[in-house]
N, C-alpha and C positions, 0 to 999 in steps of 0.2 A: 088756023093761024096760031092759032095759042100753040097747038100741039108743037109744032117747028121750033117756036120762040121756046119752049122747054126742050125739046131734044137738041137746040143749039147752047144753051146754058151748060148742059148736061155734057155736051160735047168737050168745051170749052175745060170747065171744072175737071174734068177726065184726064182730059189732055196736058193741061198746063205741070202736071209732076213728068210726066215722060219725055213733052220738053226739058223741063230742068236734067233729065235725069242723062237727056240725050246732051248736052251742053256739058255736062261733066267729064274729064278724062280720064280715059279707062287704066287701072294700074298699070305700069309696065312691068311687069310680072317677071321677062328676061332680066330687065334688071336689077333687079330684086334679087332673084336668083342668084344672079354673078356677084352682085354685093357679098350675100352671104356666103357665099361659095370663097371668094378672096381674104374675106373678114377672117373666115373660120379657119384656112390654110394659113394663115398669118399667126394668130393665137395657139394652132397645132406649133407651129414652128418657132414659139416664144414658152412651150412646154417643154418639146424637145433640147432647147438652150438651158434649162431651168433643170432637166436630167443629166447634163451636162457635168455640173455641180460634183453629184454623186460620183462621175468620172474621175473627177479631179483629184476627190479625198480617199477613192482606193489605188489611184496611181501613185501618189505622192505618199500615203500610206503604207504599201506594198514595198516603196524602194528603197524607204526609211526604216532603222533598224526598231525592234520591237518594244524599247524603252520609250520609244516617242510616237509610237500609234496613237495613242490619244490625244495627246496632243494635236498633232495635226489632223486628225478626224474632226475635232473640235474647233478649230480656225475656219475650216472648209464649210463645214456649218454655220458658221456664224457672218464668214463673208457673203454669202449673197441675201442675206437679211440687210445687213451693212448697207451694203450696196445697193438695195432698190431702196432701204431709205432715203438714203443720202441724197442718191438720181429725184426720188420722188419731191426733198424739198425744194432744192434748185439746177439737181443737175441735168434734168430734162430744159427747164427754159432757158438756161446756160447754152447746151447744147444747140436746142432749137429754137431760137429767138423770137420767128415768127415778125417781126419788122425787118430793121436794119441790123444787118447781123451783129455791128459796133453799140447799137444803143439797146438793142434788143441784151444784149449779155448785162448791161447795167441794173438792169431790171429784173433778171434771173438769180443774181448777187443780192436785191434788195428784199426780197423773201421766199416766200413760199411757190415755189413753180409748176405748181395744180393747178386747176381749175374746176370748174362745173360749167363745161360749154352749154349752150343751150342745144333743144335738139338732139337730132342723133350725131352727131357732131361728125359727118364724115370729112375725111382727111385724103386728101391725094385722090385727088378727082374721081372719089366714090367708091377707093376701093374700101378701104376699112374705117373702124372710125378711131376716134382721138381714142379712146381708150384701151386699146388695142394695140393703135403705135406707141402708146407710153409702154405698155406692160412687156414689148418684143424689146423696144428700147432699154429697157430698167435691166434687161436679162443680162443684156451686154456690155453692160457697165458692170455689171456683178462679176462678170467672167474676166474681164482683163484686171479685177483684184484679186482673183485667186489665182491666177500665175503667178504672183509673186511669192506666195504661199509654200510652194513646194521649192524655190530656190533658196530660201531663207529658214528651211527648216530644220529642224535636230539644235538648234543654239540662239531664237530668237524668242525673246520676250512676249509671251503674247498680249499683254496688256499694249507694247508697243507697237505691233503688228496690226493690231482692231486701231490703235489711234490712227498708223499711217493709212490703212484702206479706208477707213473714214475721211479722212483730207485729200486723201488720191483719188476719190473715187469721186467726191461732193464739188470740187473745183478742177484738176488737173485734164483728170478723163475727157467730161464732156467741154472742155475750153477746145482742147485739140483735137476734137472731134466735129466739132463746129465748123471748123479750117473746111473740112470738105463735104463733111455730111448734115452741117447748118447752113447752107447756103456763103459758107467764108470765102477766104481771097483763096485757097486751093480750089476751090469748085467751078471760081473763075478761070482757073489756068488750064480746067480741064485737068486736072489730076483726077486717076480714076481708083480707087478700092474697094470691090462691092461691098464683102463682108469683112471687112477687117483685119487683112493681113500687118495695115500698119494701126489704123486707129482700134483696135482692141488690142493684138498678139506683140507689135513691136512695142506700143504704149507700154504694155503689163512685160514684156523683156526691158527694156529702159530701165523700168524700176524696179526690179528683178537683179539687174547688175549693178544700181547705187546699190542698194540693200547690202548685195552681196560683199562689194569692195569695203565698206565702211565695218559691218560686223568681223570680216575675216573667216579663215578657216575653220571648220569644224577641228577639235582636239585628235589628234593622230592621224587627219589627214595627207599631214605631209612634214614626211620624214627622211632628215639626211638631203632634201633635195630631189626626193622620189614620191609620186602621188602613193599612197595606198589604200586599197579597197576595203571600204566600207560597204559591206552587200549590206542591200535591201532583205528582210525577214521573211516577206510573202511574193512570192512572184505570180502567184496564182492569183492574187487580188489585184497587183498592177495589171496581168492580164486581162480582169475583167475589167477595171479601170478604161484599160482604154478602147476595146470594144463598147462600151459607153460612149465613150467620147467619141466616138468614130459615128454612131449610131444618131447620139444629138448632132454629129454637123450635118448631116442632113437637113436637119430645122434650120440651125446654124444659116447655112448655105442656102438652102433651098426658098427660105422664106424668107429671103435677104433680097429677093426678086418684090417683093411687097405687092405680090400678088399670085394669085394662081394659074397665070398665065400657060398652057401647058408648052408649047415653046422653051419659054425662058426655063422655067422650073426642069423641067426635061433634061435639057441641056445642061445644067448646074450640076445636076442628083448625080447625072453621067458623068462628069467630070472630076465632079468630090471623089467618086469612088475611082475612076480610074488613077486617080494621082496618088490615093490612097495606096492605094495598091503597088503600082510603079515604086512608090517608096519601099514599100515596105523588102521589094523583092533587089531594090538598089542597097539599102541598112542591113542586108542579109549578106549579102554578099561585100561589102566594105567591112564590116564583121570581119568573117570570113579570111579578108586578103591583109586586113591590117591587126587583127588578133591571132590570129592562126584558127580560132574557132566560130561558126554563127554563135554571137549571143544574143540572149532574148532582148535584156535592156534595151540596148541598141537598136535592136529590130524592132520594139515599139515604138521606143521612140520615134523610127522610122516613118513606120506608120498616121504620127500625130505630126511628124516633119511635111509630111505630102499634106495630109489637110491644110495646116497652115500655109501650106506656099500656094496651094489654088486660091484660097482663102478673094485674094484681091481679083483675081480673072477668070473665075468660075463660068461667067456671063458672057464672055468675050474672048476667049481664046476656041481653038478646036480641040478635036477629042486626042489628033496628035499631040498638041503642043501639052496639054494637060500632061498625059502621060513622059512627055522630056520634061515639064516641071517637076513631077513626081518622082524622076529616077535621080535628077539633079539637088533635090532634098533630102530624100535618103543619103546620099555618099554624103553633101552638106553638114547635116547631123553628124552622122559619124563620127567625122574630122572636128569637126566643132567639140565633140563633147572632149575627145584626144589632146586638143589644143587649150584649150582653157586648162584642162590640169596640170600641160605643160606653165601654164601662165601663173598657173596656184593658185587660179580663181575657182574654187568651192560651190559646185551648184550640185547637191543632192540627186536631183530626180531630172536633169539636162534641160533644164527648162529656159536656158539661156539659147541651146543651139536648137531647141524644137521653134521656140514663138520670136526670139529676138531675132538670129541667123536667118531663120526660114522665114518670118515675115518681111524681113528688107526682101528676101530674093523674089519671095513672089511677087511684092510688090513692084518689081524693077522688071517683073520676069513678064509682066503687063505690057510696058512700054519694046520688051522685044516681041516677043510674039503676037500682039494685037495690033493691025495696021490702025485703027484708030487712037492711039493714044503714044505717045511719045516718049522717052524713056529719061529724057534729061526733064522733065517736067514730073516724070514720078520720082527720078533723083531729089530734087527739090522738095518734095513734100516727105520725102524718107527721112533726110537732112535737119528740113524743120520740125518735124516732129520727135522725132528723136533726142534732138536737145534741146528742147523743151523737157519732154517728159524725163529727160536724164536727171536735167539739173533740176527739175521740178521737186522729183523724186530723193534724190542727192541732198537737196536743203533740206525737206521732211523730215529724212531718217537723222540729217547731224544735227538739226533742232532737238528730236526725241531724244538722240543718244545725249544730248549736252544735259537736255531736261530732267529725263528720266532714265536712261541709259537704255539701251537696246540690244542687249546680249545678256545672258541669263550667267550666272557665277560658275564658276570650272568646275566646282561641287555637284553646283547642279545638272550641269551639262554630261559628267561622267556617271550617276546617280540614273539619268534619266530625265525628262520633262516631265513625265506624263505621276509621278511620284510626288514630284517638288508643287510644280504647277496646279495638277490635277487633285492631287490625293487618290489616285487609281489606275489601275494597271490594265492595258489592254486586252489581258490575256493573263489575269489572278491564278494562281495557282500550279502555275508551268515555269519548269525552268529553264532561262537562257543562259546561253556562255555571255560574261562580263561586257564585251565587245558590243552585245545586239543592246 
């Protein structure tokens, strides 16, 4: 008897951790996996926007004559520091309110808009976590202030340029970007732009054309009534420039799916590159019939004209309609850039007809070709966003110019930027004809 009563203790004591242990639920290890696996594809593709960058300052570099390389190597630089500050202190909770989109933005104005969630802080039902969509977030705040960058360059203040990206980027940006992508009254109407053909690319065109109108032309732009060419120095560095850029909109785009679905993703990567494409071989041929010769400018531009216009419907159009968005931004561009110098509006490195022109079309070019989304509802949000960030942008610069002035002195301007401003030459000891 005794013997029982001790191997039933014995039993008992044994037993009682395997219960617990059977009581315990086992990790889900799938999803686990697919966390990290989204997580990670998200992060790659807020890298690839952060490479971006480097695109931007050898295109706009490249097209700009050789006296002012440094200079705007140096803006390019210093904008997306700028810019994830800025995002970091309030223009993330700006943006994403995370309450009432209306009280939620009161709060985002009243300080700091970090945090230290507790936990692993996942976000969007598990794909990634908070800190991951800040950092993909912050990228793309930094990138719609350096399109302004290459429109306002060879004759703009840099002191005043770091101030307007600073207030452009800290309030304007994530305000009207809230409208659709904080849960605001566009997102109610069902207005759709995945990656930001309006709320990055037309945003940073808006303020791209105040800039533009308020500083004026470059000196010897136009003369008699006739545009004249001021070439770019390096073309070999705008070319690498925007095969960059082409390369980051895969992140761009790809991870604008906010997750690694391979469906969606799939479908994106395809589409980025075929509209890419389609443009480039539409800017070659508008070249071609409205120059008498293919030029390269134009035909990259081309190139960065197709991204921008899939930009908004990457997700939801097909592989046809990609490719008629593609060929219809190439000829776009083109004309665009043609027309504005008819206009005497000065834009350097065409950065009005790549992100302003081609982002309205893509964005409109949604509501035609995607049976889900309507076209007079993405008129609407083109509309409102646009003047906003015009006149947003509009008041900035004539606050600056009254304050501090925002054009550099005519000395300096013929002299060079990168001399006056900089104290150095991007290229010591070479000599240029006066002109570059």
């Amino acid at each position: 008897m005794k013997f029982f009563f001790t191997f039933f203790v014995m039993f008992c004591f044994l037993a009682a951790p395997a219960a617990e242990i059977a009581a315990t639920p086992a990790p889900d290890f799938g999803r686990e996996a697919l966390f990290s696996v989204n997580n990670l594809w998200v992060m790659i593709g807020a890298m690839l926007v952060f490479i971006m960058h480097l695109g931007f300052a050898c295109v706009e570099s490249g097209l700009a004559r050789a006296k002012n390389c440094t200079n705007i190597l140096f803006k390019n630089t210093m904008t997306p520091a700028i810019g994830f500050l800025s995002y970091a202190i309030c223009g993330f909770a700006i943006m994403y309110p995370n309450s009432h989109w209306l009280i939620g933005h009161l709060f985002g104005f009243a300080g700091w808009g970090l945090h230290n969630p507790p936990g692993p802080a996942i976000a969007y039902n598990g794909m990634y976590t908070y800190w991951t969509d800040f950092f993909f977030q912050g990228m793309f705040a930094a990138t719609a202030a350096t399109i302004v960058s290459g429109a306002v360059a060879e004759r703009i203040k840099l002191s005043s340029y770091l101030c307007f990206t600073a207030i452009y980027v800290t309030v304007v940006y994530p305000l009207v970007g809230s409208w659709g992508w904080g849960g605001g009254w566009l997102n109610t109407l069902h207005f759709h732009d995945f990656a930001g053909s309006t709320f990055v690319h037309s945003v940073g065109g808006f303020a791209a054309l105040a800039g533009i109108l308020l500083l004026g032309p470059r000196i010897g732009k136009y003369v008699d009534g006739k545009a004249m060419p001021l070439m770019g120095h390096n073309m070999s560095q705008a070319t690498i420039g925007v095969f960059l850029l082409w390369f980051g909109w895969f992140g761009f785009n790809g991870a604008s799916a906010l997750s690694a679905n391979p469906a969606i993703v799939s479908l994106v990567l395809v589409n980025t590159m075929l509209a890419a494409s389609a443009a480039l071989v539409s800017a070659m041929c508008a070249g071609k019939l409205l120059l008498g010769k293919p030029d390269l400018s134009m035909t990259l531009n081309g190139c960065l004209a197709g991204l921008v216009g899939i930009t908004a419907g990457a997700d939801c159009v097909s592989v046809l309609s990609a490719i008629i968005i593609g060929l219809v931004s190439g000829v776009l561009v083109t004309c665009g850039v043609l027309l504005f110098d008819k206009l005497f509006i000065d834009d350097p490195v065409g950065a009005l007809s790549v992100h302003l022109l081609c982002g309205v079309w893509g964005t409109l070019a949604v509501g035609i070709f995607s049976p889900e989304y309507k076209l007079l509802t993405q008129l609407i949000g083109v509309a409102a966003v646009g003047s906003v960030s015009f006149g947003a942008a509009y008041g900035i610069f004539f606050a600056l110019k009254k304050l501090f002035g925002i054009r550099v002195s005519e000395t300096t301007e013929l002299k060079g930027l990168d001399l006056v401003e900089h104290g150095a030459e991007a290229y010591p000891g070479f000599q240029f004809f006066s002109n570059m």
